[in-house]
C-alpha positions in Angstrom: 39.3 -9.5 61.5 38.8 -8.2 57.9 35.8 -9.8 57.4 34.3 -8.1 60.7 35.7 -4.7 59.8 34.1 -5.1 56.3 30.7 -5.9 57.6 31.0 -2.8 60.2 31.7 -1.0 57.4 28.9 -2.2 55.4 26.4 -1.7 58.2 27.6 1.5 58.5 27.0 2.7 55.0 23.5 0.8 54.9 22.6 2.8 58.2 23.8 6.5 56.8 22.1 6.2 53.5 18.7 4.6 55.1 18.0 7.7 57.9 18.5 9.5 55.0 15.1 8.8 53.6 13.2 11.1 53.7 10.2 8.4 53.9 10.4 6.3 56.7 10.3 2.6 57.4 6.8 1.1 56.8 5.3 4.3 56.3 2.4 4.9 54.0 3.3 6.6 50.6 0.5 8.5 48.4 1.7 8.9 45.2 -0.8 11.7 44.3 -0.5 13.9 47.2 3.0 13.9 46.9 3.0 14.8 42.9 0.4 17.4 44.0 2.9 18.8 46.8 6.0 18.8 44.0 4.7 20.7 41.6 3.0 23.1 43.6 6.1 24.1 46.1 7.5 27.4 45.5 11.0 26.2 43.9 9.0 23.5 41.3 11.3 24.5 38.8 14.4 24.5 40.2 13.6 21.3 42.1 12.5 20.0 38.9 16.0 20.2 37.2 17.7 19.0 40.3 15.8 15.7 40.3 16.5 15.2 36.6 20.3 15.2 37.4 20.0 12.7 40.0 17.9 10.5 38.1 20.0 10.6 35.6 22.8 9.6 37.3 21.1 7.2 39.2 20.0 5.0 36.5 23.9 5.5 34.3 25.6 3.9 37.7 22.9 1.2 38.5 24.6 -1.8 37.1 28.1 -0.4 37.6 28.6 1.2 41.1 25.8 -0.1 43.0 27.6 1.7 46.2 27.0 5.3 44.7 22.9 4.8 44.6 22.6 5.1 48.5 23.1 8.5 48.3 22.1 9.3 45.3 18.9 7.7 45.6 18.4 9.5 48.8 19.1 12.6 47.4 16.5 11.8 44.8 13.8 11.3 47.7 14.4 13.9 49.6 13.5 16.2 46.3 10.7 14.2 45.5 9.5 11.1 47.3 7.4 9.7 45.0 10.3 8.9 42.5 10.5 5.6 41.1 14.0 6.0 40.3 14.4 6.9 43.7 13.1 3.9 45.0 15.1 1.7 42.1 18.1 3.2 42.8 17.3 2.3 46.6 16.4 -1.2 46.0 19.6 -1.8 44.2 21.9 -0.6 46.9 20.0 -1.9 49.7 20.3 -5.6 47.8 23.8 -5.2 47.6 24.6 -4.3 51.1 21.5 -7.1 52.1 19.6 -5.1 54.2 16.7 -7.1 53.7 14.1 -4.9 55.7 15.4 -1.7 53.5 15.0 -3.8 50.6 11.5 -4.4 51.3 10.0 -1.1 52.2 11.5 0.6 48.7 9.8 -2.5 47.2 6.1 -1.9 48.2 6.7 1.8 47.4 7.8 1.0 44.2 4.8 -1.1 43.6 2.9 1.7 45.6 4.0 4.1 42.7 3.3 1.6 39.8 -0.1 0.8 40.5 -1.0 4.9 40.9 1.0 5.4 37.5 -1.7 2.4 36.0 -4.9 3.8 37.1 -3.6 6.9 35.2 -4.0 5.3 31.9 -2.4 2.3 30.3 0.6 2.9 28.1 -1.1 4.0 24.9 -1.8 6.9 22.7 -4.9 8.3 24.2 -3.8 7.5 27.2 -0.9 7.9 28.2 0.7 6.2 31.5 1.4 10.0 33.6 5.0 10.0 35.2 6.6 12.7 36.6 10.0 12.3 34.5 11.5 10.0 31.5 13.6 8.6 34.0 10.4 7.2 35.9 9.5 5.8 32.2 12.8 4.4 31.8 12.5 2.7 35.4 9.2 1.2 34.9 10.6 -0.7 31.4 13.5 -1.7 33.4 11.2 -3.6 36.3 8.9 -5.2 33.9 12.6 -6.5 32.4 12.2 -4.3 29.4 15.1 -2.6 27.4 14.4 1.1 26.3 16.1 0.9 23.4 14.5 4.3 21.6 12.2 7.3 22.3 11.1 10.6 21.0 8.6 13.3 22.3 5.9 13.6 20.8 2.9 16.8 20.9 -0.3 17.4 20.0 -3.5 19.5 21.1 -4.4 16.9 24.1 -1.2 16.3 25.4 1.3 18.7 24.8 4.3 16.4 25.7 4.3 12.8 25.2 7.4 10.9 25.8 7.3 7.7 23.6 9.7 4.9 24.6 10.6 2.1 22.5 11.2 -1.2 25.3 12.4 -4.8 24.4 11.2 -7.8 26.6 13.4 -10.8 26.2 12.2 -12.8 23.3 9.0 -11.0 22.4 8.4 -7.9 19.7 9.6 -4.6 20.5 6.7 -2.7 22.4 6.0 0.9 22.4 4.7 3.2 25.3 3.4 6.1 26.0 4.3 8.6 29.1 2.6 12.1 29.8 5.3 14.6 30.9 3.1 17.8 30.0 3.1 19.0 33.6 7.2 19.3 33.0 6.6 22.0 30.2 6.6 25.1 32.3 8.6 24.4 34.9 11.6 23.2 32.5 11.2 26.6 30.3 11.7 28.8 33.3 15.4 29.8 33.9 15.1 30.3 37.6 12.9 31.4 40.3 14.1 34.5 39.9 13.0 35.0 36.1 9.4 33.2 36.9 7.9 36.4 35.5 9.3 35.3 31.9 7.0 32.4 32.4 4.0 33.9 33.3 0.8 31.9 32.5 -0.3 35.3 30.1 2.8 34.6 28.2 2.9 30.7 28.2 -1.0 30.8 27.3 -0.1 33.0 23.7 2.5 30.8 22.7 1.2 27.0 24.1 2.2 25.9 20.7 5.8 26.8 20.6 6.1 25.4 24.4 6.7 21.6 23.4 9.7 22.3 20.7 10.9 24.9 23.2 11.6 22.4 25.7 12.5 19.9 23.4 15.5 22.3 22.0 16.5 22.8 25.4 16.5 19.1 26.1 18.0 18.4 22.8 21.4 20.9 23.8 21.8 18.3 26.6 22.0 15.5 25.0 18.5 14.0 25.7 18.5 11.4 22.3 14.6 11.2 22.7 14.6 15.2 21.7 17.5 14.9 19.5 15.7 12.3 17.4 12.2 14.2 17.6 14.5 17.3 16.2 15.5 14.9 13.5 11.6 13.6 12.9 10.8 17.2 12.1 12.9 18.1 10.0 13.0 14.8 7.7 9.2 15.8 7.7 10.2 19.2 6.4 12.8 17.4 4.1 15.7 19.4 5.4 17.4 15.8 5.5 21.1 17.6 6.1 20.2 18.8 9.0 18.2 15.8 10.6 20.8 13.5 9.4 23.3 15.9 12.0 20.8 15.3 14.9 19.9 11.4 13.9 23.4 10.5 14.2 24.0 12.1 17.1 20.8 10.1 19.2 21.7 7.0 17.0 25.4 6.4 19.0 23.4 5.9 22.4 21.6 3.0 20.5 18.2 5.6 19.9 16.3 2.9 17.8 14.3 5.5 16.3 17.1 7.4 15.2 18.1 4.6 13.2 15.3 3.7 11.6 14.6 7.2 10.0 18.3 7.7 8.9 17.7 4.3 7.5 14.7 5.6 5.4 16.3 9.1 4.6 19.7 7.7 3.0 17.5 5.3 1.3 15.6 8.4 -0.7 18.5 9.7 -0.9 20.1 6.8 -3.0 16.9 6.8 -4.9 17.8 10.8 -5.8 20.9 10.1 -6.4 22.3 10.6 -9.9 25.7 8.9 -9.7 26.3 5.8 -9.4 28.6 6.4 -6.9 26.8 8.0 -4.6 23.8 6.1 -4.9 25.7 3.0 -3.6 27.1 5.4 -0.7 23.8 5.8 0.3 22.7 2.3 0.3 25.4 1.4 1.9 24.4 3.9 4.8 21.4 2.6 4.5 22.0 -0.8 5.6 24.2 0.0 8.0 21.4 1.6 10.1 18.8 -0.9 8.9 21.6 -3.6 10.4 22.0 -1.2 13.7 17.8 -1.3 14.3 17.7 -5.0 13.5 20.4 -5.7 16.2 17.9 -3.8 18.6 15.2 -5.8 18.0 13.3 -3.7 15.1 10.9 -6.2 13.4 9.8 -3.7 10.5 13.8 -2.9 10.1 14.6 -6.9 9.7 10.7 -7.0 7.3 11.9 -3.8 5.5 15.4 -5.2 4.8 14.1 -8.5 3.5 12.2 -7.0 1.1 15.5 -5.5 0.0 17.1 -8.4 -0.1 14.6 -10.2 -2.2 14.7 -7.3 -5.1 18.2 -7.8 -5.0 19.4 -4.0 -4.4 22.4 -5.3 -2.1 23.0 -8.4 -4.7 22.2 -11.5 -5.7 24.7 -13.1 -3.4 22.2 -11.3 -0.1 19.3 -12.6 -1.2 19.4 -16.2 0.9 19.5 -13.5 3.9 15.5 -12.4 3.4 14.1 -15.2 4.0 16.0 -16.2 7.6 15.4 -12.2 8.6 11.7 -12.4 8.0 11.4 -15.8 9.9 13.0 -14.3 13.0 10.3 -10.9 12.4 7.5 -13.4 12.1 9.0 -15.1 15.5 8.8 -11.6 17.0 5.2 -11.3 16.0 5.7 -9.1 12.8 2.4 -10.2 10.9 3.5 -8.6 7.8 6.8 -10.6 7.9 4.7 -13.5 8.0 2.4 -12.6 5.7 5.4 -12.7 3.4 6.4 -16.0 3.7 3.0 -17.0 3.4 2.9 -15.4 -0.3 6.9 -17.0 -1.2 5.5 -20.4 -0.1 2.5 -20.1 -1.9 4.1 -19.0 -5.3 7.3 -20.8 -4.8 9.6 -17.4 -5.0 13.1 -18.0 -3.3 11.7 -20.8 -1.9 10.1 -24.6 -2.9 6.3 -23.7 -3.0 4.6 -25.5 -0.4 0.9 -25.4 0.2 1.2 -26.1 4.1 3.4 -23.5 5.0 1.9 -21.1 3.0 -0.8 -21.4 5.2 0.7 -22.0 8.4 2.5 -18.5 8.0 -1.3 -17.2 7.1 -2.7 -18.7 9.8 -0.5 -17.1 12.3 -0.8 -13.9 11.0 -4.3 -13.6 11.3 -3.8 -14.9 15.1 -2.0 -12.0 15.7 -5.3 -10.1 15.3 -4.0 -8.1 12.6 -7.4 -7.6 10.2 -5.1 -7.6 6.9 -4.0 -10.8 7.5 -7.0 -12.6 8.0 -8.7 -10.2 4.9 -6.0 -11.8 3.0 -5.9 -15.2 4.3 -9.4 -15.2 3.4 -8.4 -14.4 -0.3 -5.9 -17.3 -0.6 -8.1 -19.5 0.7 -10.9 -18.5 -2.2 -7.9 -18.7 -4.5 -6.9 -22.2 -3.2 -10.4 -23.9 -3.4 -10.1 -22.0 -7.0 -7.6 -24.5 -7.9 -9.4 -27.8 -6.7 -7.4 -27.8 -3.8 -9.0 -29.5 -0.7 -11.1 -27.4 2.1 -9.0 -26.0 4.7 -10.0 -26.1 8.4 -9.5 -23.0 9.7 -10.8 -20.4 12.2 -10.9 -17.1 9.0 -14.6 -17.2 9.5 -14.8 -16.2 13.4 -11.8 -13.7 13.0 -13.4 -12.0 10.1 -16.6 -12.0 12.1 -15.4 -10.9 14.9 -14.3 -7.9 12.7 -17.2 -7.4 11.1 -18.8 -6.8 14.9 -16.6 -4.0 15.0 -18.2 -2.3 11.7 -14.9 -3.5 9.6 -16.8 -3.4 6.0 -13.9 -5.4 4.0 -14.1 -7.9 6.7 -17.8 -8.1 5.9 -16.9 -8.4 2.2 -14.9 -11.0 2.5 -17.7 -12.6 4.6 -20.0 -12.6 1.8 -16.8 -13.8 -1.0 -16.7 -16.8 1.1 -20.8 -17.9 1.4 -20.7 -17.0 -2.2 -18.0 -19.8 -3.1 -18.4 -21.8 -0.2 -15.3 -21.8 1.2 -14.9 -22.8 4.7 -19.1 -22.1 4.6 -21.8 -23.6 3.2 -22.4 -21.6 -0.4 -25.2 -19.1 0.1 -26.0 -16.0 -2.3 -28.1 -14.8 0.2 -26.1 -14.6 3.0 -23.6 -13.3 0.2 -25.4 -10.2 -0.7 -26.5 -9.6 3.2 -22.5 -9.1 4.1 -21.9 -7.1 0.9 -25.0 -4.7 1.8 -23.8 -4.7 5.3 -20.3 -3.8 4.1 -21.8 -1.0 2.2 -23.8 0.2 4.9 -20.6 0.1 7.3 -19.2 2.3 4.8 -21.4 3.9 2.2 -18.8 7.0 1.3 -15.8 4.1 0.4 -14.9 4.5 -2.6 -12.9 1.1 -2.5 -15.6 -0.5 -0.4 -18.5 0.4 -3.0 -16.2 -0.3 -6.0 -15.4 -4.3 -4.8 -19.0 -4.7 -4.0 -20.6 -3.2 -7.2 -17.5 -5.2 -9.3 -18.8 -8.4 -7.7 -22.3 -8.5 -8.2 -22.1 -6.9 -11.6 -20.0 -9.4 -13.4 -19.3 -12.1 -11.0 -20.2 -15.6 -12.8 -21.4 -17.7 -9.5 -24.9 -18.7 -10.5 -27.6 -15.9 -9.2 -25.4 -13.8 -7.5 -25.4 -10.7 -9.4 -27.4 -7.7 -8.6 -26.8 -5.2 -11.8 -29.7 -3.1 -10.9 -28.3 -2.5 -7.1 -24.7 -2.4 -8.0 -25.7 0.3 -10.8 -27.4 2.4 -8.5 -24.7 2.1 -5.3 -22.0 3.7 -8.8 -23.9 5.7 -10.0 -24.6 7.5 -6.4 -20.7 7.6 -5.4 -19.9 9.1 -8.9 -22.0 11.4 -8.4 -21.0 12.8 -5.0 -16.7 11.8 -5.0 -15.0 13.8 -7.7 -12.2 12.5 -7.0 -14.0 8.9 -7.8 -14.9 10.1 -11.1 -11.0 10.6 -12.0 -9.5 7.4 -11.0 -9.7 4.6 -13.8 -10.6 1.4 -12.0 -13.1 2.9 -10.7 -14.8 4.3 -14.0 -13.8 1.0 -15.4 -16.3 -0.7 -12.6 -18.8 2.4 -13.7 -18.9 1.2 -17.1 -19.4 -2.3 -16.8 -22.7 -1.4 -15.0 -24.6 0.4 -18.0 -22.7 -2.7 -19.7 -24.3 -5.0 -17.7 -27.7 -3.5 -18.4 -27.1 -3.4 -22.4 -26.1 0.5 -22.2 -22.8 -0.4 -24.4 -22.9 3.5 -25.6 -22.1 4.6 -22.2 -19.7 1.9 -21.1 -17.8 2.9 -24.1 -18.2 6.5 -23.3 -17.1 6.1 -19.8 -14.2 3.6 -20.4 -13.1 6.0 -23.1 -12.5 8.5 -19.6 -11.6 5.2 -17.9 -8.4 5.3 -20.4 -7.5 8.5 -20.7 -7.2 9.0 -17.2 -4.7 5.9 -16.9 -3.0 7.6 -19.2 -2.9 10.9 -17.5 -2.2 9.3 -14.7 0.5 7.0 -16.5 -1.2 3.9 -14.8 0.2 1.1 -16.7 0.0 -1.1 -14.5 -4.5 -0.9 -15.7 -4.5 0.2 -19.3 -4.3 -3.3 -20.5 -7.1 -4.6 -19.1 -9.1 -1.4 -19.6 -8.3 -1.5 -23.2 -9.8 -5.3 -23.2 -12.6 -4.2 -21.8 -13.4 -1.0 -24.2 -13.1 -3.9 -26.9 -16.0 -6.0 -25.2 -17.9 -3.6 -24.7 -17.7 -1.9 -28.5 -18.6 -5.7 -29.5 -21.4 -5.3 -27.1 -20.3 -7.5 -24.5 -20.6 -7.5 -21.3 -18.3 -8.5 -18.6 -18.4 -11.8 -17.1 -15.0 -13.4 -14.4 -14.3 -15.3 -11.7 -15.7 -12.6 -9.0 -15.2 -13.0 -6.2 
C-alpha cells in the first residue's frame, strides 16, 4: 500500500511541476526569438534579477535536493524560456521522478539552446560563446562534464563584459572559456522600473566605460567570486595588494581557481619585499598554501610554477624530490612547458640520471602539443645533440616547424635554415640555409631579435660557405639605424661590431663594443660582459669572430 501511495504521490508531483512549463510538450523552441522577446519586454530588468535568483538556486540544490528543481526550474521558464538552467534543473527532476517523456523534451531543448549558443561563436577570446547569464555558462561546463572551478569578468572596447570560466574535464588540462554577458550591463545597473530614467541610454552612452566595474561592484557585494576576483585582478594590477588580498580570499573559499593563483603570485612578491626573515617565510608559506589549493584544482601552471620552486630549493632541500613528480603530472595534463622541463633535467642530468631518450621523449611531446616554443627548442637540442656525435634522431621537428613557418613564424623559419645548414634531420644545404634566414627576415624585418640571430649567424658562423658578411652588415646596420632602443642594448651592438669586424673595420668594432660594454654596465648585465670583454680583446688584436653558429 505504501509503495502505491508513494508512486501517486510521485505522479502527482511530476504532473504539477510539468503543466507548469511554460513551453509545452514537443513544441518548437527558438532560442533567438525568445532572447529577443526577454530583453526587450518592458520589466527586462526586473525580470533579469529574478531569473538570476532562481538560477542560482537551481544549480546550489542540483545534486542535493533534486525534488526542489521542479518548481524552481519552472519558475525559471516561465521568466525566461530559453534558460539552460531551466531546462537542467528540469532534466534533473524529471530523471528522478522517471518521467521519461518529460525527460526527453527538456533534452532536445537543451540541445536546442546549445547548438544556437555555438553558432554564436566558439568559446574563445574574440568570440565569445553569447549566453544570457553565468549560470547558462556554468550549465553548459556541467553537460559537457566539465567542473567550473574559476572565473572572472573581464572588459574591453569590443565586448564590454566577458565572463571567463575556468572548467575541468576529467583527466585532461584545465580549459578556459569565454561567455558574452554585455547585453546584462544595463539592465543589472538599473534599480527598478521605476528609476529607468537613471539609466537612460544619454547617461549610459557618457559613462560606457565605468558600466562594466559598475556592475561588477554590484555583483561583487553579492558574493559573485568571478567579480570578487576581477576586483582583486585590478587592484594587484594597481599594486594595492592589501586590498586585493581582502577580495582574493574572499572568492578563494568557494574554490575561485583564479583567486588562488594570484594570491599565490602576490604573497610571493611579497616575500621577495620582505626584509625580515620572518616575514618573508610567512609569506612563502602563504604562498604555497594557495599554490597547493590551485594544484588540487587542477592548475597545470600552479603545479609547473611550484616545481620550479621546488627545484631552487626556496621550500628546502628535503621538497625538492616533489618537482619532479609535480611536473610529470602537468606534462600529463598537457602543460608543454612542464614538459619541456623535464626534457632539459634529462638532458643535463639535474635532479635526475641524464638520459638521452627521455630527454627527447618529453621534447617530442611538447612540440605535439603544437606549442611553437617547444618545437623552436627541440629543434635546438637536436643541433646541440648531433653537436656532440650523437646519432640522427627521427623525428617529425621539420614539418612542425614548417608548418609554422606557413603561418609567417620567422624563428620557426630560422630554425629551418640552422637545421639545412648542419644537416640535422635534413640533408646539409647553405642555400636552402640562407633562403629560410632571408625568409625569416622578410617575415619580420623590424625584429630586433629576429635580425640579430640571423646577422650573428652568417657573420661568424664557421660551417664552410655559409657566411654572408656583406648582407648581414647591411640587415645591422639598417635596424641600428631606425630602433633606438636597438642601439642601447649590448648583445645587440655586440652582433653590430662583429660586422665591421668581419669586414676588417677593427676601429669600429672596437668603437662600438666599447658602447657594447658600457651599456652592460649601465644596464648591470653581468650575465654578457664577459664575453663582450673577450670579444673587445679579439677585436683590438684584429680578430675577427669565428663559433659554432648555428
Amino acid at each position: 500500500m505504501q509503495h502505491i501511495f508513494t508512486a501517486l504521490v510521485w505522479a502527482t508531483v511530476a504532473w504539477l511541476s510539468f503543466v507548469t512549463v511554460p513551453v509545452a510538450h514537443g513544441e518548437p523552441l527558438d532560442p533567438i526569438v525568445e532572447r529577443q522577446h526577454f530583453i526587450a519586454s518592458d520589466n527586462y530588468s526586473a525580470e533579469l534579477k529574478r531569473l538570476l535568483e532562481l538560477e542560482q538556486q537551481a544549480l546550489a540544490l542540483i545534486e542535493d535536493e533534486p525534488l526542489k528543481l521542479g518548481s524552481i526550474g519552472a519558475a525559471i521558464l516561465e521568466i525566461y524560456p530559453a534558460s539552460q538552467t531551466g531546462h537542467y534543473a528540469m532534466q534533473h527532476y524529471y530523471r528522478h521522478v522517471e518521467a521519461t517523456d518529460a525527460l526527453a523534451d527538456h533534452t532536445t531543448q537543451l540541445a536546442t539552446i546549445q547548438n544556437a549558443m555555438k553558432d554564436s561563436g566558439d568559446g574563445k577570446p574574440e568570440t565569445p560563446f553569447s549566453v544570457m547569464t553565468i549560470y547558462d555558462a556554468q550549465t553548459y561546463a556541467r553537460t559537457i562534464n566539465n567542473s567550473p572551478v574559476g572565473s572572472i569578468y573581464q572588459t574591453d572596447d569590443d565586448q564590454p563584459l566577458l565572463y571567463l570560466m575556468v572548467t575541468r574535464p576529467q583527466g585532461a588540462r584545465l580549459r578556459q572559456v569565454f561567455f558574452d554577458i554585455s547585453h546584462l550591463l544595463q539592465a543589472l545597473l538599473e534599480k527598478d522600473d521605476h528609476h529607468a530614467e537613471a539609466t537612460a541610454p544619454e547617461t549610459i552612452a557618457a559613462n560606457k566605460q565605468m558600466q562594466p566595474w559598475a556592475v561588477i561592484r554590484v555583483l561583487a557585494s553579492k558574493m559573485d567570486t568571478a567579480a570578487q576576483t576581477s576586483i582583486g585582478a585590478f587592484l594587484t594590477k594597481n599594486r594595492k595588494f592589501d586590498n586585493a588580498i581582502g577580495w582574493l580570499k574572499v572568492a578563494s573559499r568557494t574554490g575561485n581557481i583564479l583567486a588562488n593563483t594570484l594570491l599565490a603570485r602576490i604573497y610571493w612578491q611579497l616575500a621577495e619585499q620582505a626584509e625580515e626573515g620572518d616575514k618573508q617565510v610567512e609569506y612563502r608559506d602563504l604562498s604555497l598554501e594557495n599554490y597547493l589549493h590551485a594544484i588540487a584544482l587542477g592548475s597545470t601552471d600552479s603545479m609547473y610554477t611550484l616545481a620550479g620552486l621546488y627545484l631552487n630549493d626556496f621550500y628546502g632541500a628535503e621538497n625538492r624530490d616533489a618537482a619532479v613528480p609535480l611536473l610529470r603530472q602537468a606534462g600529463e595534463l598537457g602543460h608543454a612547458e612542464a614538459l619541456m622541463y623535464l626534457a632539459h633535467l634529462y638532458n643535463t642530468g639535474q635532479h635526475v640520471d641524464a638520459d638521452r631518450a627521455e630527454a627527447i621523449s618529453y621534447f617530442e611531446k611538447a612540440a605535439t602539443l603544437e606549442n611553437s616554443y617547444a618545437a623552436i627548442n627541440y629543434a635546438r637540442f637536436l643541433i646541440a645533440d648531433a653537436a656532440k656525435g650523437n646519432p640522427a634522431v627521427e623525428t617529425p621537428v621539420v614539418a612542425w616547424l614548417s608548418k609554422l613557418a606557413d603561418d609567417d613564424h620567422a624563428e620557426a623559419m630560422i630554425m629551418l635554415g640552422n637545421l639545412h645548414a648542419r644537416g640535422v634531420t635534413v640533408p646539409e644545404s647553405n642555400r636552402k640555409a640562407i633562403r629560410w634566414y632571408k625568409k625569416a627576415i622578410k617575415a619580420e624585418p623590424e625584429d630586433p631579435d629576429i635580425v640579430n640571430e640571423v646577422v650573428w649567424t652568417l657573420t661568424v658562423t664557421d660551417v664552410p660557405g655559409l657566411k654572408r658578411v656583406r648582407y648581414a652588415h647591411r640587415l645591422m646596420n639598417r635596424l641600428m639605424d631606425n630602433d633606438e632602443e636597438a642601439t642601447k642594448r649590448p648583445e645587440y651592438l655586440d652582433t653590430w661590431a662583429a660586422t665591421y669586424a668581419a669586414q676588417g673595420d677593427f676601429d669600429e668594432a672596437t668603437r662600438i663594443q666599447d658602447s657594447a660594454i658600457q651599456a652592460a654596465n649601465q644596464q648591470s648585465r653581468q650575465d654578457v660582459i664577459t664575453i663582450l670583454q673577450e670579444h673587445l680583446d679579439q677585436f683590438k688584436a684584429k680578430q675577427a669572430i669565428t663559433e659554432a653558429a648555428p
